[in-house]
LOPALO-980189 format. One line per 4 residues: their letters; for each residue x negated, y, z of C-alpha. Coordinates in Angstrom, 3 decimals. Layout:
a = X:Y:Z | ...
This chain:
xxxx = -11.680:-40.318:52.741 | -7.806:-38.807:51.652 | -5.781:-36.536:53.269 | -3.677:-38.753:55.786
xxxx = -0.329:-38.897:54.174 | 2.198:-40.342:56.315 | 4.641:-41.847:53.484 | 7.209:-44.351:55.022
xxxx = 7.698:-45.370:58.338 | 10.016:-48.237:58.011 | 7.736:-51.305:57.507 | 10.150:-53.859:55.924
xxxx = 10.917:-50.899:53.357 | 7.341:-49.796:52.830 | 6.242:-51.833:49.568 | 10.111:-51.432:47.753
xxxx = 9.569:-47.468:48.613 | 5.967:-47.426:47.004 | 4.115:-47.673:44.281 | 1.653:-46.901:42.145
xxxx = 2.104:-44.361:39.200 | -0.995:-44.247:37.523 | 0.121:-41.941:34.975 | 0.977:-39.454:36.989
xxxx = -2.094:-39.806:39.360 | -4.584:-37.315:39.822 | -5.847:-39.799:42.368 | -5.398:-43.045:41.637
xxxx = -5.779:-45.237:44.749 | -3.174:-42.827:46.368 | -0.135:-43.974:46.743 | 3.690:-42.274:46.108
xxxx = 6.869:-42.969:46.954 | 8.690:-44.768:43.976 | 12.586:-43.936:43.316 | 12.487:-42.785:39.959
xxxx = 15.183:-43.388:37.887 | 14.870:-46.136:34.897 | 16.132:-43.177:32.683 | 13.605:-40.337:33.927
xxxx = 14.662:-36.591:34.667 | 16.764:-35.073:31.823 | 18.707:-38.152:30.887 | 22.165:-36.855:31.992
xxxx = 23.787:-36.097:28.587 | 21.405:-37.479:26.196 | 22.908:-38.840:23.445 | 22.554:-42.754:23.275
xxxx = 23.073:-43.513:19.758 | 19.617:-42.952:17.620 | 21.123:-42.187:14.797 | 22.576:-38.983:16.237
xxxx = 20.208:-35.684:17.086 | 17.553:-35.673:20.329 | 19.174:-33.964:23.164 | 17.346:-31.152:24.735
xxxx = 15.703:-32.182:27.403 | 15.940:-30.549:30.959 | 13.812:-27.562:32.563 | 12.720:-30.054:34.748
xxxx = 10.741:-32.895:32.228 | 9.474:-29.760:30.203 | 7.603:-28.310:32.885 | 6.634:-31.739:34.239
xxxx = 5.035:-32.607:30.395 | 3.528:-29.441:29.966 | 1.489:-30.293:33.521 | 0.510:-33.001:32.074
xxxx = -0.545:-33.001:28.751 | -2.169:-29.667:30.118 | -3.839:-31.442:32.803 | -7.640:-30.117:33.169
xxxx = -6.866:-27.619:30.695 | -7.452:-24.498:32.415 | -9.353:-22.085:30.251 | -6.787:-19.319:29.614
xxxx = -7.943:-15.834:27.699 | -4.764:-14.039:28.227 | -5.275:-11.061:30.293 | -3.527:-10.289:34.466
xxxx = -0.888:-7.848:34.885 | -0.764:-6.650:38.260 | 1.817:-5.150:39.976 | 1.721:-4.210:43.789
xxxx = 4.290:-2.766:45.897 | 2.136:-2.111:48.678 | -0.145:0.437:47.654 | -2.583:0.641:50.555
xxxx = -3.330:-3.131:50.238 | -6.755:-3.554:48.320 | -6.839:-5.442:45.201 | -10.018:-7.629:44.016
xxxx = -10.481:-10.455:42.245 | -13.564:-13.216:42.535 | -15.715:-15.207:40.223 | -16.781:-18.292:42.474
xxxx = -14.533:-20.441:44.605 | -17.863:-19.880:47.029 | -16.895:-16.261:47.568 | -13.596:-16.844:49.193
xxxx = -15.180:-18.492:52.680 | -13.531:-21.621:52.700 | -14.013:-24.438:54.843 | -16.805:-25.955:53.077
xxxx = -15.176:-29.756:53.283 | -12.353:-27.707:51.319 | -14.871:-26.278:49.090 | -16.261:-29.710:48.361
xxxx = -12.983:-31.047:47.254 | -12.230:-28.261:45.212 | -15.389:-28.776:42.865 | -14.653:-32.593:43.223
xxxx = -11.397:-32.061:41.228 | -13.779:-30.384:38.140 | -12.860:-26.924:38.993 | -16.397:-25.444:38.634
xxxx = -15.374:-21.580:38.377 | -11.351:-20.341:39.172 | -9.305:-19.396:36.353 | -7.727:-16.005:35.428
xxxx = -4.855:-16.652:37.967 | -7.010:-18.362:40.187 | -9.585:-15.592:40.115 | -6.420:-12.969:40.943
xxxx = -3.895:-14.445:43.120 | -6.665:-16.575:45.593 | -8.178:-13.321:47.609 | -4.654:-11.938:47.854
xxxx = -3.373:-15.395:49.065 | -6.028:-15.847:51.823 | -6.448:-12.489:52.942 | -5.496:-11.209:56.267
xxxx = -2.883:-10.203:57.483 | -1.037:-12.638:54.987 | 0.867:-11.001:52.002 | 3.893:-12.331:50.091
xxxx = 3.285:-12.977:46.408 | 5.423:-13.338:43.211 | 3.654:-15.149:40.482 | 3.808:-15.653:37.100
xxxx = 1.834:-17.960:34.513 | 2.392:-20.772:32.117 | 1.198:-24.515:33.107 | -2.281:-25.305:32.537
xxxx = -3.423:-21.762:34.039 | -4.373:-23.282:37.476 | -1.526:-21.748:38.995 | -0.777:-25.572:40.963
xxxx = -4.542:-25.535:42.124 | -3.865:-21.787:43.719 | -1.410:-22.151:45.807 | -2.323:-25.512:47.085
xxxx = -5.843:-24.156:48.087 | -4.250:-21.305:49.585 | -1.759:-23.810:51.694 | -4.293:-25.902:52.779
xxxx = -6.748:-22.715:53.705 | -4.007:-21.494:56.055 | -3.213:-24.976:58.092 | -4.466:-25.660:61.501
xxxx = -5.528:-29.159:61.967 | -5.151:-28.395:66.065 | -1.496:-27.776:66.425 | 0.511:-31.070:65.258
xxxx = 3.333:-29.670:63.120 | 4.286:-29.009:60.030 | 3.091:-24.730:59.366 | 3.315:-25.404:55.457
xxxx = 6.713:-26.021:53.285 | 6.647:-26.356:49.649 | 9.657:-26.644:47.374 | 9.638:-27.977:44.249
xxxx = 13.079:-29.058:42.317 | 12.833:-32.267:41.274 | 10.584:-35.948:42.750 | 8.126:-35.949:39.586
xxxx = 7.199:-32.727:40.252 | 6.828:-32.459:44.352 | 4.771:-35.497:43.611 | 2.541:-33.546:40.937
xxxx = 1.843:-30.742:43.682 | 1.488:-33.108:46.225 | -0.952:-35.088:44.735 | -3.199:-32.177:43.869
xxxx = -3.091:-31.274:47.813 | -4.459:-35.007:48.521 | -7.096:-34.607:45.912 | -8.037:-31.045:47.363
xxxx = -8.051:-32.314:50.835 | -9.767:-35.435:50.134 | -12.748:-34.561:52.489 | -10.714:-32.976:54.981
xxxx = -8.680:-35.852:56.787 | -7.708:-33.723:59.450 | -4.960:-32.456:57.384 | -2.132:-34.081:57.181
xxxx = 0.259:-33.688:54.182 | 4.156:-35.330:54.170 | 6.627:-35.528:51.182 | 10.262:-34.918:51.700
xxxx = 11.307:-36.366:48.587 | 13.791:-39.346:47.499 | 13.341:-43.348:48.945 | 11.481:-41.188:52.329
xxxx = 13.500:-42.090:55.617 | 12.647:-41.769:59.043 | 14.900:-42.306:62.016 | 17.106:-39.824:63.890
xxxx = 15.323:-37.576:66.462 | 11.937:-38.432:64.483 | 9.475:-34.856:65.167 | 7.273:-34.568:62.126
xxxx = 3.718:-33.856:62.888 | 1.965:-33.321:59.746 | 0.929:-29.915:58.667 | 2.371:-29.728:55.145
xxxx = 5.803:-30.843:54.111 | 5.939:-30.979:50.002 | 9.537:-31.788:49.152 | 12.914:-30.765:47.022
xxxx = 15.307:-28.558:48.628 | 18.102:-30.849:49.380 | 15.926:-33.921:51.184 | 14.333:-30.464:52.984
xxxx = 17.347:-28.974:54.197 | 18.253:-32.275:55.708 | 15.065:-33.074:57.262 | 14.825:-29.012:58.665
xxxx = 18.505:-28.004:59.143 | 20.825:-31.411:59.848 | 18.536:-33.715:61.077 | 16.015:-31.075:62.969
xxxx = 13.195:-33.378:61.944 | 10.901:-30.266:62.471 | 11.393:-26.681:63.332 | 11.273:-24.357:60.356
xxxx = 11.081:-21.450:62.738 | 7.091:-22.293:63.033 | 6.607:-22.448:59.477 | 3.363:-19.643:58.446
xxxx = 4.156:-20.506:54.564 | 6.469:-21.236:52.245 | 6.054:-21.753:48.946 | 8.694:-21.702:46.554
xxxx = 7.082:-23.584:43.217 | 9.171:-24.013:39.716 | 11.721:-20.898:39.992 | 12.466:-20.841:36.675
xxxx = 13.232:-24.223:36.920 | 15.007:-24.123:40.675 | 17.880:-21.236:38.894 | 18.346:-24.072:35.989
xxxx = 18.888:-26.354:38.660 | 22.432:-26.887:40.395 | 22.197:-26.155:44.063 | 19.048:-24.740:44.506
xxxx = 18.969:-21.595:44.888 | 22.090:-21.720:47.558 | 19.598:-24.575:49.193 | 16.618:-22.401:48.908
xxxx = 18.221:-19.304:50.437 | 19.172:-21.308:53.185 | 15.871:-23.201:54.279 | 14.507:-19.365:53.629
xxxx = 17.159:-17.776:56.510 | 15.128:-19.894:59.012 | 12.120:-19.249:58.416 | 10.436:-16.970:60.795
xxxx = 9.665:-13.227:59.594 | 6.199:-13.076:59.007 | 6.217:-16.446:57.380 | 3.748:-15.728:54.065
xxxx = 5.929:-16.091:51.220 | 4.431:-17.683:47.709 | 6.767:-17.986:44.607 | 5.755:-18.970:41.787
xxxx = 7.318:-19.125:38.022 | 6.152:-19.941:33.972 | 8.818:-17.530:33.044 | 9.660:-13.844:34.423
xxxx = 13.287:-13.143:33.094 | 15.814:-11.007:35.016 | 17.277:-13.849:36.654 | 14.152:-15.585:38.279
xxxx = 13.013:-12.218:39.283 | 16.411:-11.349:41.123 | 16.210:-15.094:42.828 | 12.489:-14.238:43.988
xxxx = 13.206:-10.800:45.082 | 16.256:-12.117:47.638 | 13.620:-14.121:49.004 | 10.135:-12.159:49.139
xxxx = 9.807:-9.155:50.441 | 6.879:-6.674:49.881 | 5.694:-8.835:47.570 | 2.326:-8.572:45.495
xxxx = 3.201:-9.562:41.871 | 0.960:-11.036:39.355 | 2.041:-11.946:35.598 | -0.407:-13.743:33.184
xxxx = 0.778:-11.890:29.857 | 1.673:-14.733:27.010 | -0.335:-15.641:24.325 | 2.185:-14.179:21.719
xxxx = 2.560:-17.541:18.859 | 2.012:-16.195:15.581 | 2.127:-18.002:11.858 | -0.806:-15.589:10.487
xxxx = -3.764:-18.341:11.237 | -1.169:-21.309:10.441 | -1.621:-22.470:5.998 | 2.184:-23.885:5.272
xxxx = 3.244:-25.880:2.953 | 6.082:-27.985:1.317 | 6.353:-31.261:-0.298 | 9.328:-31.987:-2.972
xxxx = 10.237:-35.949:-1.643 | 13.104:-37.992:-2.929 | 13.831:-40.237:-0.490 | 12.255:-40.792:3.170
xxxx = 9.698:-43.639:1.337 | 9.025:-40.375:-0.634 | 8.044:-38.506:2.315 | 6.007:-41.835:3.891
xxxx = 3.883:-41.704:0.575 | 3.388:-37.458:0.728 | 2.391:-38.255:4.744 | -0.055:-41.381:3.858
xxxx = -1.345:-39.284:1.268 | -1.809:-36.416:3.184 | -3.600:-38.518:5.910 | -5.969:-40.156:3.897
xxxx = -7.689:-37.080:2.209 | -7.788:-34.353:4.563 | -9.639:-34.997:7.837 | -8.181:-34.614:11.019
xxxx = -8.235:-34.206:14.720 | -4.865:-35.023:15.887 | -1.589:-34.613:14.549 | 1.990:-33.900:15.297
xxxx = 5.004:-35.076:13.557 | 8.366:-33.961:14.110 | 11.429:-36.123:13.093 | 14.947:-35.314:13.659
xxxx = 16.496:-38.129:15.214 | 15.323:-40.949:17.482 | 15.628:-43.352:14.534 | 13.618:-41.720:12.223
xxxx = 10.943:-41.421:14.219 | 10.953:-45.010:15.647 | 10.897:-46.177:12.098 | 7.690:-43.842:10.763
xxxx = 6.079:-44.901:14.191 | 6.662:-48.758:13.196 | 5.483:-47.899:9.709 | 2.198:-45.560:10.361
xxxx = 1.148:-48.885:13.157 | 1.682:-51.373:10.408 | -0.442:-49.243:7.745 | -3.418:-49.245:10.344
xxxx = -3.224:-45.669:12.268 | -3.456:-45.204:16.026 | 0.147:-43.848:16.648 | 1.934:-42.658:19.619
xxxx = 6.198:-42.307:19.747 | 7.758:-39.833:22.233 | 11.246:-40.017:22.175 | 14.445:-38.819:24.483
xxxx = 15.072:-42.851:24.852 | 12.154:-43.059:27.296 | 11.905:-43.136:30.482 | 9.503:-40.128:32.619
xxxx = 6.856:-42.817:33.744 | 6.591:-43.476:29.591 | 6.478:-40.373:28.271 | 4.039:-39.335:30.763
xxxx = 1.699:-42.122:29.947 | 2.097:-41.359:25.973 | 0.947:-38.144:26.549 | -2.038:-39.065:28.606
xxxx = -3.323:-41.288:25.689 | -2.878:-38.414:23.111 | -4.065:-35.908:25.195 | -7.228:-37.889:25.766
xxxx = -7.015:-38.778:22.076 | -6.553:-42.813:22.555 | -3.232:-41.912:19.704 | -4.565:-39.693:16.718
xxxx = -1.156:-38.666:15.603 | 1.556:-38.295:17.878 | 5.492:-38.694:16.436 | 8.426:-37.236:18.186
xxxx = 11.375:-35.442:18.623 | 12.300:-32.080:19.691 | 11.119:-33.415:22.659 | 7.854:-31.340:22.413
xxxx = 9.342:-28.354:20.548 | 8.067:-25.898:23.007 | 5.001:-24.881:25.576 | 3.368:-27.895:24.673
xxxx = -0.562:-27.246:23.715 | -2.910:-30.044:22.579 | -6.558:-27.946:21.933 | -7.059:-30.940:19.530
xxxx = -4.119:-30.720:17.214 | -4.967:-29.503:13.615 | -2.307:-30.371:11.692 | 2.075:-30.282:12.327
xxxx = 4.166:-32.326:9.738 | 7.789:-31.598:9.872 | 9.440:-34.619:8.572 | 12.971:-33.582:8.826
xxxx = 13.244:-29.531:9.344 | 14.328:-28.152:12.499 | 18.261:-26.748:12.024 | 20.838:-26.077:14.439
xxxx = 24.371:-27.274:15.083 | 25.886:-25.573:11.811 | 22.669:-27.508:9.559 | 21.027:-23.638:9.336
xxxx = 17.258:-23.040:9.517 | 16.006:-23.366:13.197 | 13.692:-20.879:13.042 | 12.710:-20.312:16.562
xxxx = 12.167:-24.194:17.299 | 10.075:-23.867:13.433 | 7.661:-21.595:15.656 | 6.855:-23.913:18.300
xxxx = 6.980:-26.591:16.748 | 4.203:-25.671:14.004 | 2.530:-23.197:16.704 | 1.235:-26.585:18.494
xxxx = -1.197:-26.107:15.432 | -3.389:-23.353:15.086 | -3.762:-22.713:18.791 | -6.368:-20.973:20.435
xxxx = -7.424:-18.825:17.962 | -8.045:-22.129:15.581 | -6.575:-22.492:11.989 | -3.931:-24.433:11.444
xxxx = -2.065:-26.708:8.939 | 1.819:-27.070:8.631 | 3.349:-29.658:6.142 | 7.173:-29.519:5.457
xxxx = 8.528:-32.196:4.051 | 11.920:-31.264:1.701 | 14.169:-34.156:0.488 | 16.975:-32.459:-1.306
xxxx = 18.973:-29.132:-2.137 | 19.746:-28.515:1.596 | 16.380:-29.200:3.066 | 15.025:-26.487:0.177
xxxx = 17.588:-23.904:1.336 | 16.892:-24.113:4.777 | 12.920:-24.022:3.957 | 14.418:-20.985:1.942
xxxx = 15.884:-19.515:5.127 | 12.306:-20.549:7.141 | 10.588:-18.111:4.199 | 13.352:-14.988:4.520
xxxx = 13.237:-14.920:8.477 | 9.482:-14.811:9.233 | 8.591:-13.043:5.852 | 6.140:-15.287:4.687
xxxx = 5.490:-17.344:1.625 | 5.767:-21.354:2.166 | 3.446:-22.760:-0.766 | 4.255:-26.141:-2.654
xxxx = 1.950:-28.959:-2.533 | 1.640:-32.119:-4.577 | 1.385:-34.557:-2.348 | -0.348:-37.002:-5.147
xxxx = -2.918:-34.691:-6.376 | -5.895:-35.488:-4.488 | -8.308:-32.154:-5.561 | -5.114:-30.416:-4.440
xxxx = -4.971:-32.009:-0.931 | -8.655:-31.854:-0.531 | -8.562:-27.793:-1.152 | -6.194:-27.978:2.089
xxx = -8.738:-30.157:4.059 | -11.657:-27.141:3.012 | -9.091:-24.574:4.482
């Protein structure tokens, strides 16, 4: 049986309001509240015409991709930094989910969502979390560390089923990604149908004087502050946690942290207090410190990305058929798990997507012209490796790690507004290769004079020699493929 989620209560409304989103599902016969927009998070300022460059795309979609193509993907080597401010607090960590004393229907759900042993976060932040008396927490660590799983164990852990309001608030700053947390909470509390879980989220209305009587309220700060502050749909004076998901995100977001600050003023003073972040600069740290005090902090040190197990190369190409023939050539000697190919404007890549489908190859096209549901779903067939070679934009520049992905062919070179070398977007882009410790294979593709001085400039910054290939010498490619 599911968590009981109350979703809508208007009846006439109910089927417009929901839907299934499989693609986003970590359980898929729950339903969510549909409302999201046609053009998906990010869209505002995206440049319509395909012949132009990709956009950036917002805080927001990045962390919501990197959840999911990182979905499952929990095994992290990178070491805990901890940092407490109150010194006579006890610090351990655990190796089993079974020595933290949960509720063992809570327990049950947690190994029925694969999680057979916690993660390095998980393994740090849970007995901190759950101990008693509560203590505040500041968190840091990338997506696919667990850090989603923590904190929604530790909110349902702290619920009472017997008193019939909400105790638990959770922020996050955008729909897609209250629904990701959300939906982990119903999949942990799937054997525990006591609790009941709400979402305060977009398309969810309830009428005036309405007294909410779940126990967890997952929602964005806005639809919260209405629901808690103008509407007084529940009292956050009674609220035992709060947890404050996506900072980094909530700061790049307009609003947010004035909204956040003021659902915070409310809440009652020994309210626990979890915030969690993938980044740590000054600015999320000064927006977490005005809201937790005491705190315990935890910061999963980055895997620094590095070109020294990464083989690069270039390929001289005339024309873009010129670079077709280096890639089909490329494709067809050396063998490999999955690939990455970056192109430079929407156009370019729709085009090598049409052609690499016509010539036989299972391709996948992420571009800025689709919309969240789509790009989510693209990256759930490459991730489970449906697509062998994914083509895209800059849309997956950054933080995006396939374990899978042997090989990153820049099509077009990354530059920047003035057409100079791109150098930091080079280093994500060709670090989604060679991750993990693996080796790794990057293919640059130069078409002219420019494209060879900005290779040029690729070579100077990072000190390291690019090699030429032939693209049509097949003992040449093969040499790469025993590499």
């Amino acid at each position: 049986m599911a968590a009981n989620i109350d979703w809508v209560t208007c009846a006439e409304e109910q089927e417009k309001l929901i839907t299934k989103v499989d693609s986003i599902s970590l359980n898929k016969t729950d339903r969510i509240p549909n409302g999201s927009p046609k053009t998906g998070i990010g869209a505002e300022g995206e440049p319509e015409d395909k012949n132009v460059d990709e956009a950036p795309i917002s805080p927001a979609e990045r962390s919501l991709l990197q959840k999911i193509i990182r979905k499952g993907l929990v095994e992290n080597k990178n070491d805990i930094e901890v940092q407490r401010k109150d010194p006579t607090s006890p610090l351990f960590s655990i190796k089993s989910f079974e020595a933290l004393h949960l509720d063992p229907q809570l327990l049950k759900g947690v190994y029925a969502m694969g999680f057979n042993a916690p993660s390095k976060i998980q393994e740090t932040a849970l007995p901190t979390l759950l101990a008693n008396p509560a203590q505040n927490m500041i968190a840091q660590s990338q997506s696919g560390t667990g850090k989603t799983a923590a904190f929604v164990l530790a909110m349902l852990s702290r619920v009472d089923p017997k008193k019939d309001y909400p105790q638990v608030l959770c922020l996050s700053p955008t729909y897609e990604l209250a629904i990701q947390t959300g939906e982990v909470a119903a999949k942990m509390a799937q054997f525990c149908p006591e609790i009941k879980i709400r979402f305060a989220v977009r398309g969810e209305e309830i009428p005036r004087g309405t007294k909410l009587k779940e126990h967890i309220i997952i929602g964005t700060p806005g639809k919260v502050v209405d629901w808690g502050v103008k509407y007084q749909f529940f009292d956050l004076g009674k609220v035992s946690v709060f947890v404050l998901d996506e900072a980094d995100v909530m700061i790049a977001t307009q609003g947010h942290q004035d909204q956040s600050f003021r659902i915070h003023k409310l809440l009652p003073r020994n309210c626990q207090i979890m915030f969690f972040s993938a980044t740590y600069e000054h600015d999320v740290m000064d927006f977490a410190e005005g809201i937790v005090s005491n705190p315990v902090i935890i910061r999963l040190k980055r895997e620094e990305e590095s070109l020294d197990n990464i083989k690069q190369y270039y390929v001289m190409c005339r024309n873009l058929e010129d670079k077709y023939t280096a890639i089909s050539n490329i494709y067809g000697v050396v063998t490999i798990g999955q690939a990455m190919i970056f192109c430079h404007t929407r156009k370019t890549a729709s085009w090598l997507s049409e052609k690499m489908s016509g010539d036989g190859h299972a391709v996948a096209l992420l571009s800025g012209d689709l919309a969240i549901e789509q790009r989510i779903a693209v990256l759930d067939r490459f991730r489970d490796g449906k697509e062998k070679v994914l083509i895209t934009t800059n849309v997956l520049a950054r933080g995006i790690d396939v374990e899978q992905v042997t090989i990153v062919v820049n099509f077009d070179l990354p530059v920047d507004l003035a057409r100079k070398a791109d150098c930091e977007t080079y280093l994500h882009r060709i670090g989604r290769t060679g991750r993990f410790g693996k080796a790794g294979l990057a293919i640059n593709l130069v078409d002219g004079p420019e494209t060879l001085a900005v290779l040029k400039q690729i070579e100077d910054h990072f000190g390291k020699k690019i090699n030429k290939l032939d693209a049509e010498d097949v003992d040449e490619i093969e040499k790469l493929g025993k590499e």
